[in-house]
VEXRO-182711 format. One record per residue: residue in one letter; x, y, z of N, C-alpha, C in turn. Coordinates in steps of 0.2 Angstrom, whole numbers, padded with zeros to 4 digits, always signed. Example, Ala and Ser with C-alpha at 12.3 -4.5 7.8 and 13.67 -1.06 7.14 Angstrom:
a+0066-0028+0039+0062-0022+0039+0066-0016+0039
s+0064-0011+0035+0068-0005+0036+0064+0000+0039
//
This chain:
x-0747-0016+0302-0741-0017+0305-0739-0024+0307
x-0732-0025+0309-0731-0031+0309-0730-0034+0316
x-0732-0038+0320-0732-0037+0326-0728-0045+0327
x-0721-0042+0332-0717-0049+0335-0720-0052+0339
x-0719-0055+0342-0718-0058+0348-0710-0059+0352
x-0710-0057+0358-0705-0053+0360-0703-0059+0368
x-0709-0061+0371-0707-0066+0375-0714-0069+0377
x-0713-0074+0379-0720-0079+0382-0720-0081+0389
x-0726-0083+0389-0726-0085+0397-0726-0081+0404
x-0730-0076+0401-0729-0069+0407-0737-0072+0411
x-0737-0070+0418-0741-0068+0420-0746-0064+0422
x-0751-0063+0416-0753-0056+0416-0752-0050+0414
x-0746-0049+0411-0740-0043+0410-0745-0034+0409
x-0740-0032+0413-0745-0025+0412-0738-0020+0414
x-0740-0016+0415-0733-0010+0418-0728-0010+0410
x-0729-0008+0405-0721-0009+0402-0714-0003+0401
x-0710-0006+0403-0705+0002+0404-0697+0002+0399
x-0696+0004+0396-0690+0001+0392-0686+0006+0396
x-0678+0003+0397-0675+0005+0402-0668+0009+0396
x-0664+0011+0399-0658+0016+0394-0653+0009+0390
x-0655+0003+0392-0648-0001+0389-0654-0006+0384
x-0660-0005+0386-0664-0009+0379-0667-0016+0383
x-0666-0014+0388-0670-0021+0394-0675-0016+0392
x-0682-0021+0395-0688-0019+0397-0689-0023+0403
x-0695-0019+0408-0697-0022+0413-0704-0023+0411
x-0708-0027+0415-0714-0029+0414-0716-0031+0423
x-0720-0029+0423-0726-0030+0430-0727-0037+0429
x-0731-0044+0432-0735-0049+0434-0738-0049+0436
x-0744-0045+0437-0751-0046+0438-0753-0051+0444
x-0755-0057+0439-0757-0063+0443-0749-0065+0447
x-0742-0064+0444-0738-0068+0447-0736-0064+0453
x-0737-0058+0455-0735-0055+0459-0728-0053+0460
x-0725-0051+0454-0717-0049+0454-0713-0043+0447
x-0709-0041+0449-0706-0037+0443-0701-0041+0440
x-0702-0042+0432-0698-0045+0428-0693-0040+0422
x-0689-0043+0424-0685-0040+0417-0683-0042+0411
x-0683-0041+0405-0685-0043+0399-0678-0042+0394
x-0674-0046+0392-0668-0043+0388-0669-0044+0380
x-0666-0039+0376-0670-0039+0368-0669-0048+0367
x-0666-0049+0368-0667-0058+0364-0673-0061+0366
x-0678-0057+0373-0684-0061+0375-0683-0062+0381
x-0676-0066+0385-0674-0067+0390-0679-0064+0396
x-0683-0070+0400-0683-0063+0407-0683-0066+0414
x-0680-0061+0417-0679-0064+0424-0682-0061+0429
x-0682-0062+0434-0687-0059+0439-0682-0054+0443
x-0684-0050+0444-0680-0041+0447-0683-0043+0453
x-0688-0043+0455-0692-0044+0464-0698-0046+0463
x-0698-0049+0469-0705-0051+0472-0710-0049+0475
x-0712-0047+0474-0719-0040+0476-0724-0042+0483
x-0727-0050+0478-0733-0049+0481-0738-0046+0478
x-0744-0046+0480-0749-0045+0479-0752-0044+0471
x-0753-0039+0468-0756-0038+0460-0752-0029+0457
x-0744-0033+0458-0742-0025+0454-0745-0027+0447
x-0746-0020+0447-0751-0015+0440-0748-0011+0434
x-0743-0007+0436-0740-0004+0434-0735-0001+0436
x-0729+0002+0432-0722+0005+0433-0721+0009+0429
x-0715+0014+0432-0713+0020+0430-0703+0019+0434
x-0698+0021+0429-0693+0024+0433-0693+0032+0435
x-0690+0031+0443-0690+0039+0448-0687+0041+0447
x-0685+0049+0446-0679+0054+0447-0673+0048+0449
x-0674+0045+0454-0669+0042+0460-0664+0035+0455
x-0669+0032+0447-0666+0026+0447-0669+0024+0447
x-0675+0022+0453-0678+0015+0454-0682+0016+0451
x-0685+0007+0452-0692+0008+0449-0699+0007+0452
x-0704+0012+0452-0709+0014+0457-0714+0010+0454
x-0717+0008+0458-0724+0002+0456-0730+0004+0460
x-0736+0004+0455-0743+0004+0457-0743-0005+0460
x-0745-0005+0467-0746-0012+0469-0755-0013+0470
x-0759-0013+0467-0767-0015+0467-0768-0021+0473
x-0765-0024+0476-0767-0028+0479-0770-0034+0480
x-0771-0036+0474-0770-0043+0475-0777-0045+0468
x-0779-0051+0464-0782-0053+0460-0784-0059+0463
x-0790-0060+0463-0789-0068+0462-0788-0072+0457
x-0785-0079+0457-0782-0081+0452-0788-0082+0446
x-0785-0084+0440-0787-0085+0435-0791-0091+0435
x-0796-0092+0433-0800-0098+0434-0801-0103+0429
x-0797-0101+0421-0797-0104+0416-0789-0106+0416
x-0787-0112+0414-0779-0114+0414-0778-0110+0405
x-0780-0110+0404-0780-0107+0395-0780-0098+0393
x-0780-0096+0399-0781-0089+0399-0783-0086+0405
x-0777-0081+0405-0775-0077+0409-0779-0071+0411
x-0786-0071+0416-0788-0068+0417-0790-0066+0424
x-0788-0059+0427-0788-0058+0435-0795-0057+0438
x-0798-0061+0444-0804-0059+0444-0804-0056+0454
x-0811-0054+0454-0811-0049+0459-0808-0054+0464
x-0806-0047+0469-0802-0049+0475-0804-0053+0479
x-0801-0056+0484-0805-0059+0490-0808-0053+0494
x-0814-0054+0499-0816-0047+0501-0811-0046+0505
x-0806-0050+0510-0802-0048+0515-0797-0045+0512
x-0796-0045+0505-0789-0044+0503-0787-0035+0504
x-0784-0032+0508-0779-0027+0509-0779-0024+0505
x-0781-0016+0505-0780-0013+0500-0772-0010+0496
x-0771-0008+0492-0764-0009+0487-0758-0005+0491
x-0752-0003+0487-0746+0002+0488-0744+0004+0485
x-0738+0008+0484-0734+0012+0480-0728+0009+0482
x-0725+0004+0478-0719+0003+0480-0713+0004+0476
x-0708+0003+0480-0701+0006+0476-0695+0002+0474
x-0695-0001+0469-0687-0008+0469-0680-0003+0466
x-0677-0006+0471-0669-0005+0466-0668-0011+0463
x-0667-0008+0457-0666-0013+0449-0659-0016+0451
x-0655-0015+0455-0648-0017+0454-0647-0024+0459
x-0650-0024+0463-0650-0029+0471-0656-0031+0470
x-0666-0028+0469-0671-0031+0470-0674-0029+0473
x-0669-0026+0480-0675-0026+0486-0679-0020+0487
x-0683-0021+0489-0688-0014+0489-0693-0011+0496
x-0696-0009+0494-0698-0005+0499-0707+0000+0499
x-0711-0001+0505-0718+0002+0503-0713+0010+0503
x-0718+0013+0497-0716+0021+0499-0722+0025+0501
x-0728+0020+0500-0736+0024+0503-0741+0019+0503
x-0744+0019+0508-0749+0014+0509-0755+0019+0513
x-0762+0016+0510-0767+0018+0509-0768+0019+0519
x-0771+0027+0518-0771+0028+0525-0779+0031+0524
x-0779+0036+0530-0787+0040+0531-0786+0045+0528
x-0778+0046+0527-0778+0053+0522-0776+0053+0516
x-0774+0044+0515-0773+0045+0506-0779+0037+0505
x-0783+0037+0505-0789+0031+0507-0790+0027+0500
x-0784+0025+0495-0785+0022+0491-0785+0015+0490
x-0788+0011+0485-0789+0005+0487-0782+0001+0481
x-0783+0002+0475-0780-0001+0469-0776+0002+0465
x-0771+0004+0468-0765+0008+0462-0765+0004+0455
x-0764+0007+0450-0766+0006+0445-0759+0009+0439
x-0760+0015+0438-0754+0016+0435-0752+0022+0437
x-0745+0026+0434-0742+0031+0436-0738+0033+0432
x-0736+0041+0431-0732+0046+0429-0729+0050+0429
x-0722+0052+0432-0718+0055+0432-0719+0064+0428
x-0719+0067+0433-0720+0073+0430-0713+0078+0429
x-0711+0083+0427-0705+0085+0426-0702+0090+0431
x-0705+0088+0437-0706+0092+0445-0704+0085+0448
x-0705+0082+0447-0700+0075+0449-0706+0073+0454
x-0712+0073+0454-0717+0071+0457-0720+0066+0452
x-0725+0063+0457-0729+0058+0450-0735+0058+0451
x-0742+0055+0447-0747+0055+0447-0748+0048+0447
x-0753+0044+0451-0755+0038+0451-0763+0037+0449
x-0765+0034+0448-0772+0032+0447-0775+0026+0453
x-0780+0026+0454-0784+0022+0460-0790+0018+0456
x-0790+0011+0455-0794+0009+0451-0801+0008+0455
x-0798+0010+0462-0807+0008+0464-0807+0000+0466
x-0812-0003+0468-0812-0010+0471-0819-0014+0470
x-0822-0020+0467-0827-0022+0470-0829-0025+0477
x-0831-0023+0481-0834-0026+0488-0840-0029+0487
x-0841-0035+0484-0847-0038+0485-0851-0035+0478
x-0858-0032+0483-0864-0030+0479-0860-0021+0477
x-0855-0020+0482-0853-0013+0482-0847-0012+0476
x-0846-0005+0476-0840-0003+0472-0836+0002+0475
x-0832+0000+0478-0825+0008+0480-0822+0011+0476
x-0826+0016+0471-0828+0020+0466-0816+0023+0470
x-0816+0025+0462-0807+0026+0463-0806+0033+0462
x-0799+0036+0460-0799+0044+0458-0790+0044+0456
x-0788+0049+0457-0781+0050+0456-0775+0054+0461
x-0773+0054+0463-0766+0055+0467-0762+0057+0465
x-0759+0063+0468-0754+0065+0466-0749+0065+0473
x-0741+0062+0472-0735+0060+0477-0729+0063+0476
x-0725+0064+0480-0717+0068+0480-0716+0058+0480
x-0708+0059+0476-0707+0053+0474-0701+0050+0480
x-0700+0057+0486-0695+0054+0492-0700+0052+0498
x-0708+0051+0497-0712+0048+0502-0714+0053+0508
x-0712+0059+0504-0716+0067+0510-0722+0068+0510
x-0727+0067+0505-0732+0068+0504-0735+0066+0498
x-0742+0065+0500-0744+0063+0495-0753+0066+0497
x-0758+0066+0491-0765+0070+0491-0770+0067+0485
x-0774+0066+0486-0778+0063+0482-0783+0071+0479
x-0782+0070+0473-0782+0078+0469-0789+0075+0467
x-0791+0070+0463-0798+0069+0457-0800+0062+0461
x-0808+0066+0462-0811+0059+0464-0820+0062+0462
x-0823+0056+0460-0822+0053+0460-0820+0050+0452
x-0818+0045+0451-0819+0042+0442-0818+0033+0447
x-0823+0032+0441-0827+0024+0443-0822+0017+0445
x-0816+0018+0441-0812+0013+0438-0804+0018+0434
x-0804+0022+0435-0796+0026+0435-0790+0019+0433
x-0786+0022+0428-0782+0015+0426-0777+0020+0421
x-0777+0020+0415-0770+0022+0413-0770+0031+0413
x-0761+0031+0414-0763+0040+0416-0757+0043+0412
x-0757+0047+0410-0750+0051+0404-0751+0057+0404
x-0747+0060+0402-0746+0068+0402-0743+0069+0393
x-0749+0075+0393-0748+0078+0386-0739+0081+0385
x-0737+0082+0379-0729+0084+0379-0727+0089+0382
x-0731+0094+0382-0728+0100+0385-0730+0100+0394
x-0735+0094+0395-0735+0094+0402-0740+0095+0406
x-0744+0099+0402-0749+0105+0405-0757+0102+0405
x-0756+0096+0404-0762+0090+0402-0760+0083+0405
x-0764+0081+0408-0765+0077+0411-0771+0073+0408
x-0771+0065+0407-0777+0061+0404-0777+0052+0409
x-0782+0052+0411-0784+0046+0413-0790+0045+0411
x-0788+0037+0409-0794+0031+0407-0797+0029+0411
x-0803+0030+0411-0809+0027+0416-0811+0019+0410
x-0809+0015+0415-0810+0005+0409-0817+0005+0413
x-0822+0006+0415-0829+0005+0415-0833+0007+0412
x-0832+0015+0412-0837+0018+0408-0834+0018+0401
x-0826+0018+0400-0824+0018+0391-0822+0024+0389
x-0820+0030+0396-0821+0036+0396-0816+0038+0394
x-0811+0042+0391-0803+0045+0392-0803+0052+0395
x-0802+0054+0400-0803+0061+0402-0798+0066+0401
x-0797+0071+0400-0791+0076+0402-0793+0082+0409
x-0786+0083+0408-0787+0089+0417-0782+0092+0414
x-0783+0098+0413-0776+0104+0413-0776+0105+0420
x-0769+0107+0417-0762+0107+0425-0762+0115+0425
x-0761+0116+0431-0758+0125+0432-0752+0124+0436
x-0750+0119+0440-0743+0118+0442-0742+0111+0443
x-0739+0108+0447-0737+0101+0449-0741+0099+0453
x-0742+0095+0449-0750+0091+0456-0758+0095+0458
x-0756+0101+0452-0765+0103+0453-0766+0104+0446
x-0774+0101+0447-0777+0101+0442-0785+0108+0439
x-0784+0113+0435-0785+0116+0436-0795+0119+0434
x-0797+0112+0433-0806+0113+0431-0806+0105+0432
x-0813+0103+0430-0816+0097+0434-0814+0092+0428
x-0810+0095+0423-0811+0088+0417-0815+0089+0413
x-0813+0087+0405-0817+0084+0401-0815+0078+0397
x-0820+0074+0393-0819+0069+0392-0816+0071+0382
x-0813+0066+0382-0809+0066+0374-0811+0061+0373
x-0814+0059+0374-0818+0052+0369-0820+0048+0373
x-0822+0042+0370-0826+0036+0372-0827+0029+0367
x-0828+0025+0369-0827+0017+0366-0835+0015+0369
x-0838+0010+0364-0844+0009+0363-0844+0002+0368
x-0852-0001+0368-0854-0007+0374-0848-0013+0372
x-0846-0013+0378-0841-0019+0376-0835-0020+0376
x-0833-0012+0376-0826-0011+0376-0823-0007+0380
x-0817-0007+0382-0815-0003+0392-0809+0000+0389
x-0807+0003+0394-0801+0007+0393-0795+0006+0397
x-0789+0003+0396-0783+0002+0402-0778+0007+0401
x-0771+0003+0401-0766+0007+0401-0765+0014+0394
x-0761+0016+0397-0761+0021+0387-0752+0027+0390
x-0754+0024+0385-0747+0031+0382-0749+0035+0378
x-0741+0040+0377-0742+0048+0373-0739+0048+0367
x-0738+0051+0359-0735+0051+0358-0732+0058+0357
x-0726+0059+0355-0724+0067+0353-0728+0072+0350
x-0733+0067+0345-0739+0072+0341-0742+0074+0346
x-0744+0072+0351-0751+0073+0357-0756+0068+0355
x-0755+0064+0352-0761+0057+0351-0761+0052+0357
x-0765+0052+0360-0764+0046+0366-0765+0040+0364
x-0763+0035+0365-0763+0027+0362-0764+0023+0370
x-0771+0022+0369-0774+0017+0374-0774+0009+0373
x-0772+0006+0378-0776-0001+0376-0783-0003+0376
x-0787-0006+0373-0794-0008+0375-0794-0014+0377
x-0793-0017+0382-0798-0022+0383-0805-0027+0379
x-0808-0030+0378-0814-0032+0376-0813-0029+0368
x-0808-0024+0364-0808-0022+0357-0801-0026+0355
x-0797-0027+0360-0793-0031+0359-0787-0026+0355
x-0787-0020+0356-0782-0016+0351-0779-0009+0355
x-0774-0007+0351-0774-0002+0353-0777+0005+0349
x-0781+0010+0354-0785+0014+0353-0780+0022+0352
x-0780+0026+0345-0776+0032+0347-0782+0039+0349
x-0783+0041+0352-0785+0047+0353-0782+0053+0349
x-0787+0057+0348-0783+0064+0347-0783+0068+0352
x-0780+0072+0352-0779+0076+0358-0786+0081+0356
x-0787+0083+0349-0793+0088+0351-0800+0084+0351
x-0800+0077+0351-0806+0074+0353-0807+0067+0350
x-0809+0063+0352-0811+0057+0346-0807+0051+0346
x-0807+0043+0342-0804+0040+0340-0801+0042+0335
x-0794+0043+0331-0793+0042+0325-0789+0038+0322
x-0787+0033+0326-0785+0026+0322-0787+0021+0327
x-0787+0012+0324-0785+0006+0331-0781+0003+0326
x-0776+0000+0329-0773-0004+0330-0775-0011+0333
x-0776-0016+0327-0779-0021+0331-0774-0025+0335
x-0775-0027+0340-0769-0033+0342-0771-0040+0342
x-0767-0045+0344-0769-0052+0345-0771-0054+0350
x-0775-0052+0355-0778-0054+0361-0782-0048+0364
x-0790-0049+0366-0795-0047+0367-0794-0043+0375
x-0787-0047+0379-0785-0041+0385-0779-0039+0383
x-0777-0035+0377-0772-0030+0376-0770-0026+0383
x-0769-0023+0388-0767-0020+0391-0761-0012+0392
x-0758-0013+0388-0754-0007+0391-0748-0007+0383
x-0747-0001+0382-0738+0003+0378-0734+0005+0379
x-0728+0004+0380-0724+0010+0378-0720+0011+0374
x-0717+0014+0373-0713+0017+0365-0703+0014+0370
x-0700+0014+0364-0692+0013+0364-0689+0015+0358
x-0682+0013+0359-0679+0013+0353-0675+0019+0353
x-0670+0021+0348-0666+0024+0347-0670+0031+0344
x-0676+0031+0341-0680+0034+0340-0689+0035+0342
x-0687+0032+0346-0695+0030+0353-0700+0030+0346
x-0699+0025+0340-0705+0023+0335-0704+0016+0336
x-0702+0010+0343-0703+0005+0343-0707+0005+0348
x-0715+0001+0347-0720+0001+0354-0719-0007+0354
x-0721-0009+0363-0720-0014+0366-0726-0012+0368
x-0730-0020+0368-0738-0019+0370-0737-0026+0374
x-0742-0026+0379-0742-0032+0385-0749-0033+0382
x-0748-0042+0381-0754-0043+0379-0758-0050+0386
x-0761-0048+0391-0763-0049+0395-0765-0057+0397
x-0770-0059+0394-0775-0066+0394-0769-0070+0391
x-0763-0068+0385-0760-0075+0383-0754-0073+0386
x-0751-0069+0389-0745-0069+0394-0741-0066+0389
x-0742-0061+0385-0735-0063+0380-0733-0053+0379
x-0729-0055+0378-0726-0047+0375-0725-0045+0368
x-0728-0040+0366-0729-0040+0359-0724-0034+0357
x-0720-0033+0351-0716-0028+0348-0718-0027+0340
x-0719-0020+0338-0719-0019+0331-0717-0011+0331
x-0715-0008+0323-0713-0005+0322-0719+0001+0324
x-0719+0007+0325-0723+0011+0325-0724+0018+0322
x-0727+0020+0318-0726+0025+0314-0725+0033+0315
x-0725+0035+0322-0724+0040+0325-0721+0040+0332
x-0715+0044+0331-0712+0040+0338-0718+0043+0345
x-0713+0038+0350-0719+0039+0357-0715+0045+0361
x-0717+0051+0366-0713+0051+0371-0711+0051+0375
x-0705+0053+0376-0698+0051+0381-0701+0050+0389
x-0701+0046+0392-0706+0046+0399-0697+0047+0403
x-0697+0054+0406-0692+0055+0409-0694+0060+0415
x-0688+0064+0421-0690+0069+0423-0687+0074+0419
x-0689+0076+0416-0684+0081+0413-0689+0087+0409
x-0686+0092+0410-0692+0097+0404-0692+0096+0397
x-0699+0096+0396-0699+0093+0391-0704+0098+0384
x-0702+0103+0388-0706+0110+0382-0704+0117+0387
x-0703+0125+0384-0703+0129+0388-0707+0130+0392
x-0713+0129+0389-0721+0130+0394-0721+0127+0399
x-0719+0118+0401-0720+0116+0406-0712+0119+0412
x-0709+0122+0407-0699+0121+0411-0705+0128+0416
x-0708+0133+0413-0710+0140+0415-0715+0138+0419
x-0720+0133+0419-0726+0132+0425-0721+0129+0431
x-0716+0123+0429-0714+0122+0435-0710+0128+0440
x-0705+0134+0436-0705+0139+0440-0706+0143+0442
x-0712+0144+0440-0718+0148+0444-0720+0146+0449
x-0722+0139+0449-0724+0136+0454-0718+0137+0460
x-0713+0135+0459-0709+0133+0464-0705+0139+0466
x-0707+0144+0464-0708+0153+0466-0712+0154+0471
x-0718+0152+0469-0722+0153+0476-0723+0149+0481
x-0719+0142+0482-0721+0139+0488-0716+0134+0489
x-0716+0128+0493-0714+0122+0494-0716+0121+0489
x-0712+0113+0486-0717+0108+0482-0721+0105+0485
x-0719+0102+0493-0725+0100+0494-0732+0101+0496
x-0730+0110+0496-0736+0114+0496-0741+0114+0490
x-0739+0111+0487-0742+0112+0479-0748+0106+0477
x-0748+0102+0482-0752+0096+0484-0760+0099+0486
x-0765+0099+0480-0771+0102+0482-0775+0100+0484
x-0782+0101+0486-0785+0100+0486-0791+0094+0481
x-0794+0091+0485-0796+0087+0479-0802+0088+0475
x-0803+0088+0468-0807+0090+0465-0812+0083+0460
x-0819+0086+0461-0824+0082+0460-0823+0082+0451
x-0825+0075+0450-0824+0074+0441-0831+0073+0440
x-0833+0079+0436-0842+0079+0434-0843+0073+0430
x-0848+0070+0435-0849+0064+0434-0855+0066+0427
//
């Protein structure tokens, strides 16, 4: 494949979101802000965060919803962009919400007794107009504040932390018809899946779809149409495809060893946009199977049918479960 270069100078770039007029947005990591990206490269800054936004999704509503982690310490190499553990005082993360039009924003959940998370990480939009978020967990010292995942209503009513524990929790996507749920564990190198039985409940404890060998981690990832999960790796420097019934089946190698995160656009969602993390840069190439559509909208009759079932028997906010252990 042939890979462009799309724009330079990012800090840290991770979250990528291709918006309906062909902008993309991109998180900042170390800069602490949401940027926006225009096909010629062009980018300007949409808001100013703070802290270590991580990843992005657009809401039912428009906006756009950001995992905030809370903070990184800065990079300690001028040559490469690498985030390092937090200061111990640093405040655990948010869910925050910007209007792309004006900028200004807003927390829509911050870590409590009853949603106790440390590192938002990523998130996606389900077709019940709920999201799932990932919790990366935290170094404290000698310790680890081991992470999991979260399930939120996207107008800030509630929110439940559904899987816990996974060590390091980071990229999270749903299978096309909905009914599958996959997050990256980036320490152990794990990709999990969780069948769905409605919105926000997960319905056995997990299994894993594969794994990456010493030296290699797992972060952001997306879906394509076929059901193949396209992960970034870290430390392999590429992007990883999963099969949905198990295993690696292709890499994509990229230009830099913290590749981070894809997502698909275009007029036929076969253009990926990959954020390549330590050089700051944005990567685009052609890709051979289009990605899919990150929307709320039904996206198969099997999911249009779990979601009316579900919301037959109850409130949606009632559908917020209880939290389930991921056999470690």
């Amino acid at each position: 494949m042939t890979i462009d270069i799309l724009t330079t100078g990012l800090a840290f770039p991770e979250g990528p979101v291709v918006l309906a007029d062909g902008d993309l947005l991109v998180v900042e990591v170390l800069g602490g802000r949401l940027t926006r990206i225009a096909a010629d490269g062009t980018a300007r800054t949409v808001a100013e965060l703070g802290g270590g936004p991580n990843g992005a999704a657009i809401g039912p509503d428009g906006r756009c919803y950001v995992c905030n982690n809370g903070g990184f310490a800065p990079s300690a190499s001028p040559d490469l962009l690498i985030p390092r553990e937090a200061p111990f005082d640093t405040p655990p993360g948010s869910i925050q919400v910007v209007d792309l039009a004006s900028g200004a924003w807003e927390t829509l959940y911050a870590s409590s007794e009853a949603a106790p998370f440390w590192a938002p990480n990523d998130l996606v939009f389900d077709d019940a107009g709920g999201f799932w978020f990932s919790d990366h967990g935290r170094d404290r010292g000698r310790m680890r504040q081991k992470g999991g995942v979260y399930y939120a209503m996207a107008d800030g009513s509630a929110i439940r932390e559904v899987i816990f524990p996974i060590d390091s929790a980071n990229g999270v996507g749903l299978s096309p018809d909905g009914a599958t749920l996959y997050v990256a564990d980036t320490l152990s190198g794990q990709l999990w899946r969780f069948p769905l039985s409605a919105p926000g409940v997960v319905s056995d404890a997990g299994s894993i779809v594969g794994r990456v060998g010493p030296g290699q981690f797992l972060d952001s990832l997306a879906v394509e149409q076929s059901g193949r999960i396209c992960v970034a790796s870290p430390g392999h420097g590429a992007i990883l495809i999963f099969s949905p019934d198990g295993g690696i089946a292709d890499v994509v190698p990229m230009p830099d060893f913290l590749t981070t995160n894809i997502c698909f656009g275009g007029a036929d969602f076969r253009k990926a946009y990959v954020t390549l993390g330590s050089s700051g840069r944005l990567a685009t190439m052609d890709w051979p199977r289009p990605g899919l559509p990150l929307a709320c909208a039904v996206r198969s009759p099997a999911a249009a049918e779990m979601q009316r079932s579900s919301a037959a028997k109850s409130d949606p906010h009632d559908l917020l479960p209880t939290r389930t252990e991921a056999d470690r």
